[in-house]
C-alpha positions in Angstrom: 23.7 18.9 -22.7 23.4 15.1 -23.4 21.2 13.4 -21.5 21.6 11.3 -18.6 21.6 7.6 -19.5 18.7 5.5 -17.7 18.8 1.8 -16.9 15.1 0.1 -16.3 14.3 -3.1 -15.2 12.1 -4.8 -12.9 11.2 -8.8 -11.4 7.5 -8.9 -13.0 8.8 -9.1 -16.2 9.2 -6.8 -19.4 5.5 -6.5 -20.3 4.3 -5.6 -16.7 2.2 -2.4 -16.5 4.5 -1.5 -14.1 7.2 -1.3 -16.0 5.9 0.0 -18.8 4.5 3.2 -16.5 7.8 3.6 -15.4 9.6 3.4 -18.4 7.1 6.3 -19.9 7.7 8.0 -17.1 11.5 8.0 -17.5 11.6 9.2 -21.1 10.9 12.1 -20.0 14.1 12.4 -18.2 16.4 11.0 -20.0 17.5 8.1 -22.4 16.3 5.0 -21.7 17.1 1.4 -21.8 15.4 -1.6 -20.8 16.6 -4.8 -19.7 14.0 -6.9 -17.9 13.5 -10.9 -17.4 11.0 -12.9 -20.3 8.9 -13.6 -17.3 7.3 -12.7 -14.2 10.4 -13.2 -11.4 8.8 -12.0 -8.0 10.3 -13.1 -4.9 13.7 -13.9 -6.4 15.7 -11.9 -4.0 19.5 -11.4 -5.3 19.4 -15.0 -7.3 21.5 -15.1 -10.1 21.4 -17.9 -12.8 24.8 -19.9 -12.7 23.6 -23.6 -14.0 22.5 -22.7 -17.3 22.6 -20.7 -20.0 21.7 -17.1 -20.4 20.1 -15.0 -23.4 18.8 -11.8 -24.5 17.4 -9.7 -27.5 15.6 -6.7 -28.4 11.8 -6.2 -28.6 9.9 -3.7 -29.9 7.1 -2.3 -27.1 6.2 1.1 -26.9 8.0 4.0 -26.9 11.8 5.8 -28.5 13.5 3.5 -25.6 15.4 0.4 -26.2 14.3 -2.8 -25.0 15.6 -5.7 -24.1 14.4 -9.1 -22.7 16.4 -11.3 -20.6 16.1 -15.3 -19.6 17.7 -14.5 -16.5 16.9 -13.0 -13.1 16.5 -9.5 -12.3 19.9 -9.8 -11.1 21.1 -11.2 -14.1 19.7 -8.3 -16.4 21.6 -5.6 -14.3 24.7 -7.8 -15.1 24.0 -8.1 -18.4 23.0 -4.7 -19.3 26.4 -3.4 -17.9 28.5 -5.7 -19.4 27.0 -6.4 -22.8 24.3 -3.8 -23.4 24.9 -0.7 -22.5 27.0 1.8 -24.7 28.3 3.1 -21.7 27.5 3.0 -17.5 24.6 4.4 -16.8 23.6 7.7 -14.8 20.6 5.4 -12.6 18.9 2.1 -12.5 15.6 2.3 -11.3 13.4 -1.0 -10.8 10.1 -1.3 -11.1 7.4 -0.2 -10.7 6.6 -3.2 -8.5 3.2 -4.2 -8.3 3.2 -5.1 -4.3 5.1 -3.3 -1.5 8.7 -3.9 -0.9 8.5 -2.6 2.8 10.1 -3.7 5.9 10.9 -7.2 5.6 10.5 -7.7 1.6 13.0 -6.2 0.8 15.0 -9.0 0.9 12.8 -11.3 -0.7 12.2 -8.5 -3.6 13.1 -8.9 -7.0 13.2 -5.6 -7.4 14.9 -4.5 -4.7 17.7 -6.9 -5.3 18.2 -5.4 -9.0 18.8 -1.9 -7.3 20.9 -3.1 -5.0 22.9 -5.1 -8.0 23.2 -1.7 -9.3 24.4 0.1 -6.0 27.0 -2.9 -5.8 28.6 -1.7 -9.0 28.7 2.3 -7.3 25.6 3.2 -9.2 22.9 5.4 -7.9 19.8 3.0 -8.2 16.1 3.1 -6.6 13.5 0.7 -6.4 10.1 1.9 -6.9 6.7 -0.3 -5.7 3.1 0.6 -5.8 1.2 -1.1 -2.8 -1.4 -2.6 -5.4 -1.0 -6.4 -6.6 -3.2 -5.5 -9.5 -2.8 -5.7 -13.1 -4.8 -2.8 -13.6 -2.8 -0.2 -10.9 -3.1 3.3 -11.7 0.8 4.1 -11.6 0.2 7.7 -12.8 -1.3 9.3 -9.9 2.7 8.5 -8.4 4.4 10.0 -11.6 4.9 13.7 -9.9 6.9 12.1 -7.1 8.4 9.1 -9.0 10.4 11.8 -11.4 11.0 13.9 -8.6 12.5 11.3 -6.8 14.5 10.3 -9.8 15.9 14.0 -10.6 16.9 14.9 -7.3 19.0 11.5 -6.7 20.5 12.8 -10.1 21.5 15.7 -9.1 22.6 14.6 -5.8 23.8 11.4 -6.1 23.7 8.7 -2.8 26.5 7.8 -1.2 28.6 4.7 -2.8 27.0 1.8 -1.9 23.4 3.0 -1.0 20.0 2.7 -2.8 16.7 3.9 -2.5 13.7 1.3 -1.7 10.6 3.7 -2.4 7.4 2.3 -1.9 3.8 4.4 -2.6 0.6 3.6 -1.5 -2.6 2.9 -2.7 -3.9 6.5 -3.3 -5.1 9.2 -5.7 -2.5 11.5 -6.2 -4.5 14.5 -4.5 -4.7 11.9 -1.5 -0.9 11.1 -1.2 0.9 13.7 1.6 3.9 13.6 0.5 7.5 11.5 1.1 8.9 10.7 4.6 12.1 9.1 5.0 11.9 5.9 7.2 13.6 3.3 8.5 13.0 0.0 7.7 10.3 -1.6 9.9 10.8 -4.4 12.4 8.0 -6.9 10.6 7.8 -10.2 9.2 5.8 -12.9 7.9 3.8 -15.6 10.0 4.0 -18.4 7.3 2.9 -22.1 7.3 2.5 -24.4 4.7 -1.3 -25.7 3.5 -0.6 -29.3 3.0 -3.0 -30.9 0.1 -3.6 -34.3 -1.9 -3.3 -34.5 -5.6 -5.2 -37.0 -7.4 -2.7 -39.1 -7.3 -1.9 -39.2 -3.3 1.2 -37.2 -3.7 1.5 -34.2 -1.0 2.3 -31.1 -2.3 2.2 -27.5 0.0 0.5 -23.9 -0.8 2.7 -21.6 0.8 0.5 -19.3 3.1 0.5 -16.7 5.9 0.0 -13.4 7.4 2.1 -9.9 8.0 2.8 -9.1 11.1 4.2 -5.8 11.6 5.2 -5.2 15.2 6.7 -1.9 14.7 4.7 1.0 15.3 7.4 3.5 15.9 6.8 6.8 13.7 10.1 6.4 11.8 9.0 3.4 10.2 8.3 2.4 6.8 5.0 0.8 7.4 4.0 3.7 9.6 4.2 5.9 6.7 2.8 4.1 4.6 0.2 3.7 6.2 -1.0 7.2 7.5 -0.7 8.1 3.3 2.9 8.8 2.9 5.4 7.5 0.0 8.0 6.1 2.0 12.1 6.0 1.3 14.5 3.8 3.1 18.2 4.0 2.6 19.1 0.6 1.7 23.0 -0.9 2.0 24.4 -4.0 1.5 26.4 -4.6 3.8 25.0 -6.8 6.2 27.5 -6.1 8.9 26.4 -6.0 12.8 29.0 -3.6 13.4 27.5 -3.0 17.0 28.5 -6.6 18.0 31.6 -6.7 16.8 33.3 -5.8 20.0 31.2 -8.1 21.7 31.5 -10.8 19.5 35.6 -11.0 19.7 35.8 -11.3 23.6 32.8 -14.0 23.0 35.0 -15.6 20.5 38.4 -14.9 22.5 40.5 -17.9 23.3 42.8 -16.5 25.1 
């Protein structure tokens, strides 16, 4: 029975322990293919690169897998890998693993998350994985059990068209991890400013900077999960439609 066809990628770059975790992880399940950006990409969202040029070629890391490494945005690498890469469409994309949560309200600054959804606007199942742990040295293993598991059960049961998986696991062993919930995506957001500073030559420049506030405490949520030591899943879509003020919205905008 051949072997379904996996497309990797990520937004912290090709070389990224995260990545490289995940890719591991994959070859166990099927045959893989990498296509990740040259560089570290976080925060990206769904940019793609239209004023200049793109390339690619293939690099030689670790593992049977094929990999390639992109100039472009994680975006860009889903684009590419379908139209110039790949022998064929593949079975999944899954992005990641990100090294940072992707909950609540970053997922639509993410990278990542943006690369999946890439992926679920061309009708392919896709999931975006994140570890909440910024550093270099993460343990990803202690997720693998669930990351697979994840992985071969969207296989087998494919999402509907048009929906992807934003997964994100926290910081735990993997004896301390309870298990999966599936959430909604909290109501949260960040409290930003802008530290303004003096080079040595008196020109302003700004550190962005801020805090999280999550003001959703509702037991659905993502955060909430997350929190109390669960791997959290939120059915993602793209379409951005408030379909519950449509109605509304017409006799606001009726000139009749």
């Amino acid at each position: 029975m051949e072997r379904p066809l996996i497309l990797v990628t990520n937004d912290d770059g090709i070389t990224a322990p995260g990545i490289r975790n995940l890719v591991s992880f994959m070859n166990e399940i099927g045959e893989v293919v990498v296509v990740a950006p040259n560089s570290p990409q976080s925060g990206k969202g769904h940019a793609i690169t239209i004023n200049s040029t793109l390339s690619y070629e293939e690099v030689h890391l670790d593992g049977p897998q094929k990999d390639f490494s992109c100039s472009g945005t994680p975006v860009d690498c889903v684009k590419m890998a379908l139209d110039k890469i790949l022998p064929r469409r593949p079975d999944i994309v899954v992005s990641g693993i990100n090294h940072g949560a992707n909950s609540s309200i970053n997922v639509i600054y993410s990278g990542t998350m943006s690369a999946a959804v890439e992926a679920g606007v061309e009708n392919l199942p896709a999931i975006g994985f994140s570890l909440l742990d910024f550093s270099w040295e993460a343990d990803f293993t202690q997720a693998k059990e669930y990351i697979q598991n994840i992985v071969r059960k969207t296989l087998e049961s494919p999402m509907p068209k048009g929906i992807v998986l934003n997964v994100n696991i926290p910081k735990l062993l993997k004896d301390e991890i309870k298990g999966i919930k599936v959430c909604k995506q909290a109501h949260a957001k960040w409290e930003e400013s802008f530290d303004e500073r003096i080079n040595p030559h008196g020109k302003k420049y700004y550190w962005l900077t801020g805090y999280f506030n999550n003001m959703d405490e509702s037991p659905d949520a993502d955060e909430t999960a997350l929190a109390n030591g669960y791997i959290s899943i939120v059915p993602v879509k793209f379409d951005l439609t408030a379909y519950e003020y449509m109605n509304t919205l017409s006799e606001v905008m009726s000139f009749d």
